[in-house]
Biotite code that builds the C-alpha atoms (Angstrom):
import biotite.structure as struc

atoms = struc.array([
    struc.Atom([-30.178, -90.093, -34.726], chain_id="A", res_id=1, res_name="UNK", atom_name="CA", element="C"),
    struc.Atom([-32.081, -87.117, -35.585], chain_id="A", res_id=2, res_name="UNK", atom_name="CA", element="C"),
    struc.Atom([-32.737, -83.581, -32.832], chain_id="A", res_id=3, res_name="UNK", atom_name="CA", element="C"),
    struc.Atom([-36.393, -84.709, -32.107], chain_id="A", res_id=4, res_name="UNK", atom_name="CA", element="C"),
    struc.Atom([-39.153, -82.922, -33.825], chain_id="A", res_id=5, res_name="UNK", atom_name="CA", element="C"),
    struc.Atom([-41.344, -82.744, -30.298], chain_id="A", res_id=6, res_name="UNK", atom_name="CA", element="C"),
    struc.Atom([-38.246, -81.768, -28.521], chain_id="A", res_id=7, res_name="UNK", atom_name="CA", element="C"),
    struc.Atom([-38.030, -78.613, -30.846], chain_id="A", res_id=8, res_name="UNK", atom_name="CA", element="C"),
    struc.Atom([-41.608, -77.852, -30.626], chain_id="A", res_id=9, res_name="UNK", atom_name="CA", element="C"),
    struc.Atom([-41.496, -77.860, -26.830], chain_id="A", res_id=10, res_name="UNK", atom_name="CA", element="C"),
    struc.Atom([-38.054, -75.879, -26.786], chain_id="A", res_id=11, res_name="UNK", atom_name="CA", element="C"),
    struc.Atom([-39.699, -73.024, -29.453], chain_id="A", res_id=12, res_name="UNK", atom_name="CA", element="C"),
    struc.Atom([-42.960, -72.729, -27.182], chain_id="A", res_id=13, res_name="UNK", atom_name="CA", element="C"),
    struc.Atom([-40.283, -72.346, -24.174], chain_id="A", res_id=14, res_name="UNK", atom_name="CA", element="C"),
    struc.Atom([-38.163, -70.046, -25.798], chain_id="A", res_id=15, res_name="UNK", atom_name="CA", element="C"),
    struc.Atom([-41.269, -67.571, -26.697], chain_id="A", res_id=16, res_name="UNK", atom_name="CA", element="C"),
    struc.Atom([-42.475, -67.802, -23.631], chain_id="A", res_id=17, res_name="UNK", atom_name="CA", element="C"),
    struc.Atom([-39.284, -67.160, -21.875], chain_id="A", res_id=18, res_name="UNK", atom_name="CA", element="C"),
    struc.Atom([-38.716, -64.338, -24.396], chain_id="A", res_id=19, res_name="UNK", atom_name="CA", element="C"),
    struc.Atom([-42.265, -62.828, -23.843], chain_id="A", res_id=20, res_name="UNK", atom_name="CA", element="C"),
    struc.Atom([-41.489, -62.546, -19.836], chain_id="A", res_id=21, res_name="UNK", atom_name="CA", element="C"),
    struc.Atom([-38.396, -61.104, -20.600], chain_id="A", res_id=22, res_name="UNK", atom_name="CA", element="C"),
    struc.Atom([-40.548, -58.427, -22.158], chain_id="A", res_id=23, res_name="UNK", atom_name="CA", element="C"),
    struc.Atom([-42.520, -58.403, -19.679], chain_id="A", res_id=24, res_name="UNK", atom_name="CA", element="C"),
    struc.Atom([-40.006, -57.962, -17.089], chain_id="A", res_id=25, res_name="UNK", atom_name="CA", element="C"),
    struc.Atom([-38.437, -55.049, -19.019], chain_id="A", res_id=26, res_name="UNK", atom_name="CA", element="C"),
    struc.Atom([-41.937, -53.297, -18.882], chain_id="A", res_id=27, res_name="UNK", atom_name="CA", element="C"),
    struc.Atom([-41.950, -53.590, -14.856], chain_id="A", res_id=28, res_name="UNK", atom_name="CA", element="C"),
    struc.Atom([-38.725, -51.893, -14.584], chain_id="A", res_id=29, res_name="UNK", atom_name="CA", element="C"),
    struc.Atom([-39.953, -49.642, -16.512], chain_id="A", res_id=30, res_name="UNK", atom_name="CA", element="C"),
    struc.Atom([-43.173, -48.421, -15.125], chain_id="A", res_id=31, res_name="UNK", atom_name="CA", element="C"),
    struc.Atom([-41.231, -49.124, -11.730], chain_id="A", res_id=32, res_name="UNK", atom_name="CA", element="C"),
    struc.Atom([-39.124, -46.137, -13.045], chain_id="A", res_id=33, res_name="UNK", atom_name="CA", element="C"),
    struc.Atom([-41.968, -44.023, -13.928], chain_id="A", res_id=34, res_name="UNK", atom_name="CA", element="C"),
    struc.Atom([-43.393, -44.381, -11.013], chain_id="A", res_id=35, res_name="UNK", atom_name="CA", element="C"),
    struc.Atom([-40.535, -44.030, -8.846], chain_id="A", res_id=36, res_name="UNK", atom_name="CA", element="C"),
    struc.Atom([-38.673, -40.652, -10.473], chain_id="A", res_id=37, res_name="UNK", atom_name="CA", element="C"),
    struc.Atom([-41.604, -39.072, -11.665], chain_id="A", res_id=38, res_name="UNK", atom_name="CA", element="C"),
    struc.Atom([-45.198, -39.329, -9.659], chain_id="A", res_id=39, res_name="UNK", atom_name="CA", element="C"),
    struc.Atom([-42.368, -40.092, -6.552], chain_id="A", res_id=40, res_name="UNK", atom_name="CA", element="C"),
    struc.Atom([-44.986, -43.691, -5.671], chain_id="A", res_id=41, res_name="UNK", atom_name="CA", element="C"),
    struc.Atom([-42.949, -46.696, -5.634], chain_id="A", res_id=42, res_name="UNK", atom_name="CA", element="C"),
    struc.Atom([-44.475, -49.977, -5.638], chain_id="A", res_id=43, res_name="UNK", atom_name="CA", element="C"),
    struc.Atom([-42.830, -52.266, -2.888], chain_id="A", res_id=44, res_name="UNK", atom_name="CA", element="C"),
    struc.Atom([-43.557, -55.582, -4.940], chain_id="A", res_id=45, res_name="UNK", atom_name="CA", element="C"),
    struc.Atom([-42.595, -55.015, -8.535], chain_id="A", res_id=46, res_name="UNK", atom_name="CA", element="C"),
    struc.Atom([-38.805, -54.910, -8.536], chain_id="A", res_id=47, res_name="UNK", atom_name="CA", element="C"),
    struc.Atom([-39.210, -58.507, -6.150], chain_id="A", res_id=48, res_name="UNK", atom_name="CA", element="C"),
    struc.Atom([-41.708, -59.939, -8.785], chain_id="A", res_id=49, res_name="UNK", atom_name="CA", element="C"),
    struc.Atom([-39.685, -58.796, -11.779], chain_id="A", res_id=50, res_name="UNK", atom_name="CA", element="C"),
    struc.Atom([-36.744, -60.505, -10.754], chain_id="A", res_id=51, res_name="UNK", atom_name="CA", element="C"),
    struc.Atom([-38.496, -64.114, -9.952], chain_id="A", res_id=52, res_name="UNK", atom_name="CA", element="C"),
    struc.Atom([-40.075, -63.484, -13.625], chain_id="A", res_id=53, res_name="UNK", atom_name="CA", element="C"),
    struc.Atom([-36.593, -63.374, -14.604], chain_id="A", res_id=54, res_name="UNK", atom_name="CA", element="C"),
    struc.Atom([-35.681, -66.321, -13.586], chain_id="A", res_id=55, res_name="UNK", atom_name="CA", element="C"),
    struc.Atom([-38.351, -68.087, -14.740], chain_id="A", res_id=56, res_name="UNK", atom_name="CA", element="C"),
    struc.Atom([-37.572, -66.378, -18.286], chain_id="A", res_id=57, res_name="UNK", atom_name="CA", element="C"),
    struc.Atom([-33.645, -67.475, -18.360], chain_id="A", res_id=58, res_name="UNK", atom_name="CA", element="C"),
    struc.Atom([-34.606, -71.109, -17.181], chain_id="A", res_id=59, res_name="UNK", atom_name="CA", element="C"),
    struc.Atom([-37.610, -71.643, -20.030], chain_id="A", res_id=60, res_name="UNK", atom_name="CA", element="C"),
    struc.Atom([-35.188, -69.892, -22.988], chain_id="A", res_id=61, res_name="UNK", atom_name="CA", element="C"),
    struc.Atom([-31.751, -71.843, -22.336], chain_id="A", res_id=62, res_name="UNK", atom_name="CA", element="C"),
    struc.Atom([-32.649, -75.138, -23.851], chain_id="A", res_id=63, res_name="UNK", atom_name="CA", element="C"),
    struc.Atom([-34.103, -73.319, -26.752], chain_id="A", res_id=64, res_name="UNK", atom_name="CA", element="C"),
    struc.Atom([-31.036, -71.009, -26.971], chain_id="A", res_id=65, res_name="UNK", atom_name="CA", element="C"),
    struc.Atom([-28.818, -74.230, -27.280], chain_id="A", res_id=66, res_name="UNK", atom_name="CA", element="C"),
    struc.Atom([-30.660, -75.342, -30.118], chain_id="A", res_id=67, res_name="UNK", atom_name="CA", element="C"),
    struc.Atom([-30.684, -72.495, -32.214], chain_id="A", res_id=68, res_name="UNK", atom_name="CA", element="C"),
    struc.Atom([-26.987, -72.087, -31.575], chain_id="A", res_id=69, res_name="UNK", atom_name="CA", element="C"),
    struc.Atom([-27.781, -68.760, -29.842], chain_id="A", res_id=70, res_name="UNK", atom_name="CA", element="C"),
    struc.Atom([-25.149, -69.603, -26.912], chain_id="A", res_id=71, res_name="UNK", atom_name="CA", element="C"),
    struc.Atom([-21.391, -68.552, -26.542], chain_id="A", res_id=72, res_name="UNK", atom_name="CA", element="C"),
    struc.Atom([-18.996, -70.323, -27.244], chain_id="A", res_id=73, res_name="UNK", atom_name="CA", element="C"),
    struc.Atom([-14.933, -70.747, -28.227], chain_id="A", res_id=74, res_name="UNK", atom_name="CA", element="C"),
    struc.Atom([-14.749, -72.257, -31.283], chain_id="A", res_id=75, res_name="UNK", atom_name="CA", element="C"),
    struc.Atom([-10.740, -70.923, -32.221], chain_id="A", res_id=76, res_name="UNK", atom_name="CA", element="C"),
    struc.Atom([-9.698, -75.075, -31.499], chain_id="A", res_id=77, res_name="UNK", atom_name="CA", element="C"),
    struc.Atom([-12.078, -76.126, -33.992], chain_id="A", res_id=78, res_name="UNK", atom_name="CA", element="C"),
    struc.Atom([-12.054, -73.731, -36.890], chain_id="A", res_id=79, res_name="UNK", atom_name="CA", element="C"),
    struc.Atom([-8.289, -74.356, -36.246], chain_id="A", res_id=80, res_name="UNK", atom_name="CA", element="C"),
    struc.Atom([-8.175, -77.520, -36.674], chain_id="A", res_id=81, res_name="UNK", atom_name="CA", element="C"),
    struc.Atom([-10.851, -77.325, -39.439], chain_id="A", res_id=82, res_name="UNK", atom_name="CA", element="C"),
    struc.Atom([-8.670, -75.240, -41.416], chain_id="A", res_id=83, res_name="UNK", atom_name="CA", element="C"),
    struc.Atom([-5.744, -77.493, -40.892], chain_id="A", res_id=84, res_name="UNK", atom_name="CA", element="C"),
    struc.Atom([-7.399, -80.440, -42.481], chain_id="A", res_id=85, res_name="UNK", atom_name="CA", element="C"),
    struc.Atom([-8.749, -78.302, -45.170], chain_id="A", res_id=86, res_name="UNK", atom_name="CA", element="C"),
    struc.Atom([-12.706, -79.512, -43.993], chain_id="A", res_id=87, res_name="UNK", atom_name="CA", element="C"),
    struc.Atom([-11.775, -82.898, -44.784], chain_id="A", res_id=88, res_name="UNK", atom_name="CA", element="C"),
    struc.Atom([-13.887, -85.874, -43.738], chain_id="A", res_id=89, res_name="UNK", atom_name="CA", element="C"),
    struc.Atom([-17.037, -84.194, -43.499], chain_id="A", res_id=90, res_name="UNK", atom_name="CA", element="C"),
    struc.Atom([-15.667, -81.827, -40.505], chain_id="A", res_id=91, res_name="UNK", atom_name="CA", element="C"),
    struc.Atom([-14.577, -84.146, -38.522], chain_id="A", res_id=92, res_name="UNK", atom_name="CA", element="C"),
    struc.Atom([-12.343, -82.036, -36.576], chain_id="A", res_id=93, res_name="UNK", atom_name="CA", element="C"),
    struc.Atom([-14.528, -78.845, -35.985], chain_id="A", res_id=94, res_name="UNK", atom_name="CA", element="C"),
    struc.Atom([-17.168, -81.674, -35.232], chain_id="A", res_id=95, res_name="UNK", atom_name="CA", element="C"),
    struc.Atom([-15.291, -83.607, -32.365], chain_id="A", res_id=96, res_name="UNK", atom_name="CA", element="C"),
    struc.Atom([-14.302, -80.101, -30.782], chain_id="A", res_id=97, res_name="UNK", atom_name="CA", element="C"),
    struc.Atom([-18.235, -79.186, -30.740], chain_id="A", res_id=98, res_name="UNK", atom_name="CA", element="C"),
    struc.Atom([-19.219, -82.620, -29.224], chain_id="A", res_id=99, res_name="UNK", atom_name="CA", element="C"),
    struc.Atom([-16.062, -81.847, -26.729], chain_id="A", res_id=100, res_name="UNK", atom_name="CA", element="C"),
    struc.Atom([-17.669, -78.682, -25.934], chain_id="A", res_id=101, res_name="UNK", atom_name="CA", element="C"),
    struc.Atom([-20.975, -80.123, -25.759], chain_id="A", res_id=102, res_name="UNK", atom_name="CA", element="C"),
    struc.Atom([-19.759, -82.766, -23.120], chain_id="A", res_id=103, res_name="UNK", atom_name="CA", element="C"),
    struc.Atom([-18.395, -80.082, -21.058], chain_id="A", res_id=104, res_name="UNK", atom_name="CA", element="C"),
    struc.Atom([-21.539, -78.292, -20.851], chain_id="A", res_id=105, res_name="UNK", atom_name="CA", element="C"),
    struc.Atom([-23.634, -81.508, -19.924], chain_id="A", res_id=106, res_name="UNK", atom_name="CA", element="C"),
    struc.Atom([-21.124, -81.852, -16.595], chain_id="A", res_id=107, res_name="UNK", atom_name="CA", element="C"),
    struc.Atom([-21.241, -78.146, -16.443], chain_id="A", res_id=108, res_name="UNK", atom_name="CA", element="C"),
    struc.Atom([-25.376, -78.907, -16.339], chain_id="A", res_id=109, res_name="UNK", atom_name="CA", element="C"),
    struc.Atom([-25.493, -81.818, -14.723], chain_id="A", res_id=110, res_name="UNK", atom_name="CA", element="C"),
    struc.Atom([-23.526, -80.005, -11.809], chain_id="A", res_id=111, res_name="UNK", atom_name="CA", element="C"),
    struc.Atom([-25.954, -76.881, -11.707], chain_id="A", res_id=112, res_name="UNK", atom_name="CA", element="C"),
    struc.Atom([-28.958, -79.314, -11.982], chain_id="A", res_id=113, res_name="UNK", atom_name="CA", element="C"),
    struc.Atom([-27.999, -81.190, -9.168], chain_id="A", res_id=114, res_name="UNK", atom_name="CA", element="C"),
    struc.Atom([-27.006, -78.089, -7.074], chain_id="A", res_id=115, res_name="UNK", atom_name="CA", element="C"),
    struc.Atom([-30.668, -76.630, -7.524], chain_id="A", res_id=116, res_name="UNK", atom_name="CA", element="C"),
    struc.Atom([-32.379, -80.055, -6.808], chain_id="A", res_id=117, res_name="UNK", atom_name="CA", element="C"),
    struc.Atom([-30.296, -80.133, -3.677], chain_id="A", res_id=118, res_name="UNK", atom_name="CA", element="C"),
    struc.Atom([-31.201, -76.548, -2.600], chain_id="A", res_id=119, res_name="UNK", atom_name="CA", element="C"),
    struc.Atom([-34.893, -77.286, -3.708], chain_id="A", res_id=120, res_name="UNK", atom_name="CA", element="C"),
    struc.Atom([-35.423, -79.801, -1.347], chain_id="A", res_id=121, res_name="UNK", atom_name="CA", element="C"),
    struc.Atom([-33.885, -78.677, 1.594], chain_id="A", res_id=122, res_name="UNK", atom_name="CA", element="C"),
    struc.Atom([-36.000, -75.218, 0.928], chain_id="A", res_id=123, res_name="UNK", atom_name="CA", element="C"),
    struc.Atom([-38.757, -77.542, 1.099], chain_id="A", res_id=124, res_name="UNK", atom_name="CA", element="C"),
    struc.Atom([-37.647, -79.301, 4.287], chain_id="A", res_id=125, res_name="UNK", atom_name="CA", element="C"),
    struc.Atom([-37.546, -75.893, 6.249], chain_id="A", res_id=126, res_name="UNK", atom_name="CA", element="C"),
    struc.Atom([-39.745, -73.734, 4.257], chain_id="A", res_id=127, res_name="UNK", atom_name="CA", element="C"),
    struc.Atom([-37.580, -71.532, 3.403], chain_id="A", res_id=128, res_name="UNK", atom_name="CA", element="C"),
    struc.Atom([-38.897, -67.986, 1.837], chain_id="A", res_id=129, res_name="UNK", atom_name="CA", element="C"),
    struc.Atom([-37.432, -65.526, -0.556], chain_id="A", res_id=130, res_name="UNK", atom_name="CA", element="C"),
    struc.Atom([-35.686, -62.317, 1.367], chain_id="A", res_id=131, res_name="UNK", atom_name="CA", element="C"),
    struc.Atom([-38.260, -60.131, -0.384], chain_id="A", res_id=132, res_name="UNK", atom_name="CA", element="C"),
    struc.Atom([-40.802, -57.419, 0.355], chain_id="A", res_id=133, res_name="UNK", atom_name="CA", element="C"),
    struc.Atom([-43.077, -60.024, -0.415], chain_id="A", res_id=134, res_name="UNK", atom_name="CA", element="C"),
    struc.Atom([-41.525, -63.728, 0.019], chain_id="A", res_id=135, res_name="UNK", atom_name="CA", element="C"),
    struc.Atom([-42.349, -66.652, -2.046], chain_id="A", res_id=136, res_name="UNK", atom_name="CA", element="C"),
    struc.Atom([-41.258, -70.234, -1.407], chain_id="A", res_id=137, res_name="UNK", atom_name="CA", element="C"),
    struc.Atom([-37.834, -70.547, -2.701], chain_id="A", res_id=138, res_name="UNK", atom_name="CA", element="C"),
    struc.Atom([-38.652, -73.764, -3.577], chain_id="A", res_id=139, res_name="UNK", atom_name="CA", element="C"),
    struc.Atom([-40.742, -72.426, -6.303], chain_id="A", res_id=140, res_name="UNK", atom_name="CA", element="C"),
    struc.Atom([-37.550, -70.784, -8.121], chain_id="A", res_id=141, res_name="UNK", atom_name="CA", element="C"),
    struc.Atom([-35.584, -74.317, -7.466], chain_id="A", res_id=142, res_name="UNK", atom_name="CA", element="C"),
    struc.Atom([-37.969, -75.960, -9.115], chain_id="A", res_id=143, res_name="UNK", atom_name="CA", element="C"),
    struc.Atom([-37.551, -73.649, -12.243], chain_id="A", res_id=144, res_name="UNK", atom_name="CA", element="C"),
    struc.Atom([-34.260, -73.553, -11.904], chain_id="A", res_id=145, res_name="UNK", atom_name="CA", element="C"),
    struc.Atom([-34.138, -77.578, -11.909], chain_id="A", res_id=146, res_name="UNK", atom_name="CA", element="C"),
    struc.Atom([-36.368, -78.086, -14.540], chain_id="A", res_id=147, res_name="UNK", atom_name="CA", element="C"),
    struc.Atom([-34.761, -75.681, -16.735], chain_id="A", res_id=148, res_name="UNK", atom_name="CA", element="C"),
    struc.Atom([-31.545, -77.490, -16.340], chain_id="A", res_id=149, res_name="UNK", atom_name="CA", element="C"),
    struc.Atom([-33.406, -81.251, -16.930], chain_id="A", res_id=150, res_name="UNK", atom_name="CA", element="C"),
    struc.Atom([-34.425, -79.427, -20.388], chain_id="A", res_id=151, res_name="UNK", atom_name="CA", element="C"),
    struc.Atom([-31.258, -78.192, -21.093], chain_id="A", res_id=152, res_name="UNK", atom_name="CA", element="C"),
    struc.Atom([-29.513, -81.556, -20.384], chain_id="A", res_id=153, res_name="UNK", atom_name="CA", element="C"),
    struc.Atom([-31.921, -83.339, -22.638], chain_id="A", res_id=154, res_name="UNK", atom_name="CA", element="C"),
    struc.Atom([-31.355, -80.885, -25.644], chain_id="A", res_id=155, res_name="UNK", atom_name="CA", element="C"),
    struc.Atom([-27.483, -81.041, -25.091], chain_id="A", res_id=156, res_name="UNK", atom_name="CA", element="C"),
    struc.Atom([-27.774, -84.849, -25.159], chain_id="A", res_id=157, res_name="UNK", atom_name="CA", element="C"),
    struc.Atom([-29.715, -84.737, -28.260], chain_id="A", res_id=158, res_name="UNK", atom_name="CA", element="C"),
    struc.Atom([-27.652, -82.553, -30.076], chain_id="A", res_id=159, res_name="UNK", atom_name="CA", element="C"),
    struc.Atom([-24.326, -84.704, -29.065], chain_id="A", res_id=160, res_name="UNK", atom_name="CA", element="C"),
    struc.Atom([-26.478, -87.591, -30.463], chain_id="A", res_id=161, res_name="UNK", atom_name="CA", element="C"),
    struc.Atom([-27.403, -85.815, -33.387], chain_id="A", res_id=162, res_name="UNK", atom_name="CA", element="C"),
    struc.Atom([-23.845, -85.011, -33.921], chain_id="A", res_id=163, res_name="UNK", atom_name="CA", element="C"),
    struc.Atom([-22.082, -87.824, -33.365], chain_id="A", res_id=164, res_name="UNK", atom_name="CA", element="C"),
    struc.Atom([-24.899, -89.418, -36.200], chain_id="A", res_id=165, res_name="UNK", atom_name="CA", element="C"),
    struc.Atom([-22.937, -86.851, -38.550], chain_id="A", res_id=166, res_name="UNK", atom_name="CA", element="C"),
    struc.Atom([-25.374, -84.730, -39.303], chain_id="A", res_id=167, res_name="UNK", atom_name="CA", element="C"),
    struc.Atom([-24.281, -80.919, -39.415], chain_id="A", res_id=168, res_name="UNK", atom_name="CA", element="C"),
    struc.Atom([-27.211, -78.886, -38.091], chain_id="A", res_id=169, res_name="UNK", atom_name="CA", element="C"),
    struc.Atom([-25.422, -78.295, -35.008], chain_id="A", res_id=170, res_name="UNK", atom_name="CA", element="C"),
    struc.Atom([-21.933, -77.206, -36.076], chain_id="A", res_id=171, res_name="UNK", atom_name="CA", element="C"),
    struc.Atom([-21.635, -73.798, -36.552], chain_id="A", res_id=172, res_name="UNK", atom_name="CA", element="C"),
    struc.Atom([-20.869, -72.516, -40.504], chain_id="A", res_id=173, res_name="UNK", atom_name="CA", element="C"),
])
């Protein structure tokens, strides 16, 4: 099975997006600082705001960073093992410890995912607002949250499928 073309579309659009805000966000602190240590007039929403954007910015890019390979990861097991059988059978080692890895971030995901689903809707049950100068629904940055991890389960999954189909986009050279 081949990564899906649509998938990668949606994950590049995500990942530029996410990217831009991060820009963004860097900007805020910045003119936060300006303003702050040298006309002495802070703003009492931008540092709240920034942080939210943040989130929203880390949620969009992970899927995308998982498909450009941009993640961490320990990979001394499989280039071990790689070198051991001297790349034989089309990586087969290096490839089973990245589909390994791979499975352990899906229950690592799958854990987080439910966790913000959880929190989501009891924030929606009792309304619960952010702790900042100016509060938004927290339910707003659960839904992010969750979302980003439904994307980033679905690109993992893809990739282990895309893997386990032997093709060697996803193993790292």
């Amino acid at each position: 099975m081949r990564y899906p073309e649509k998938l990668r579309k949606v994950n590049n659009v995500l990942g530029r997006v996410g990217g831009t805000m991060c820009f963004v966000v860097a900007a805020m602190f910045l003119m936060e600082a300006i303003l702050r240590y040298i006309f002495r007039s802070p703003t009492s929403w931008m540092e709240d705001y920034a942080c939210y954007l943040h989130c929203l910015a880390l949620f969009m890019g992970c899927a995308f960073t998982f498909q450009v390979q941009g993640h961490v990861g320990v990979d001394m097991f499989k280039r071990m093992a790689d070198k051991k059988t001297g790349g034989a059978n089309n990586h087969r080692a290096e490839r089973t410890f990245t589909i390994i890895g791979y499975f352990q971030t899906l229950f690592f995901l799958a854990i987080l995912g439910y966790s913000t689903l959880k929190m989501c809707i009891n924030s929606i049950r009792l309304g619960s607002m952010t702790a900042g100068t100016y509060p938004i629904p927290q339910a707003v940055l659960y839904i992010i949250m969750t979302a980003g991890c439904v994307m980033m389960i679905i690109t993992v999954i893809f990739i282990v499928l895309d893997l386990i189909s032997s093709n060697d986009e996803f193993i790292e050279k």
